[in-house]
Every structure is written in C-alpha cells, then in structure tokens.
N, C-alpha and C positions, 0 to 999 in steps of 0.2 A: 907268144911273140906275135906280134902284127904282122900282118902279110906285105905291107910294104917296110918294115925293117926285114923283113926274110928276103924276100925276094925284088923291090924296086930298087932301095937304096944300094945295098952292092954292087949292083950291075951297073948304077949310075953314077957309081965310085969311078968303075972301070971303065966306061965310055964315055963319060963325059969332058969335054976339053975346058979350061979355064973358062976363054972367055964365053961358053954353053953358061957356065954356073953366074957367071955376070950378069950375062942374058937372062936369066931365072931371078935371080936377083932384084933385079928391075922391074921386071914386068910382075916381079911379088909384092912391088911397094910402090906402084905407080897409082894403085885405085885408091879411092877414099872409101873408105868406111862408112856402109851406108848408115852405122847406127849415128855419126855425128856430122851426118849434111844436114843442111838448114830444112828441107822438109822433113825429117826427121825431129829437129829442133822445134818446129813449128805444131808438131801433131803432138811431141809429151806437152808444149807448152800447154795448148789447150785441153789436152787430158788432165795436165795438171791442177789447172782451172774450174774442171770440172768437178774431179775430185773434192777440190776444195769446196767448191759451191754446194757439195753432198755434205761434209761434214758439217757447214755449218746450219743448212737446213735440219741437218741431225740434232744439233746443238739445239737451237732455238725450239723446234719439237723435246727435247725433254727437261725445257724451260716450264 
C-alpha cells in the first residue's frame, strides 16, 4: 500500500471541508501541460524535422 493511500488520504477524508476539495480541484486543472504548450510544440516540431532530414540522408546513403 502507498503511503499516501495509508496515511494522506484518510486524514483528508476527515478534515477536509467541501469547498477545500473544490479549491483542490481547481488549482489541480488550472495549469497547462507543459507537454502541449506551443514551445513544446515548436521544439518536437523541429526534432521532428530533424529526424526526418536523418533518415533521409540515411536513405540516399544506401542508394
């Protein structure tokens, strides 16, 4: 068993008041994910790119 199902969550079964778990709630779905912001976006794009510019130097090498 995990140490926060043993020991965090129950306690915060019992202490915590409704609008606590709203509050929790919120501030658990307010960030963005850094894996899909736009610099994020921008950095696989041009990995991607790059990747690709590798294969096909690959290719044309075992032409």
């Amino acid at each position: 068993m995990m140490m926060e199902d043993r020991d965090f969550f129950p306690v915060a079964l019992k202490v915590l008041k409704p609008q606590d778990w709203t509050e929790i709630a919120s501030a658990g779905t307010s960030h963005n994910d850094p894996l899909f912001s736009e610099f994020a976006e921008e950095r696989f794009d041009a990995l991607r790119a790059h990747i690709l510019r590798l294969e096909q130097e690959a290719d044309a090498e075992r032409k």
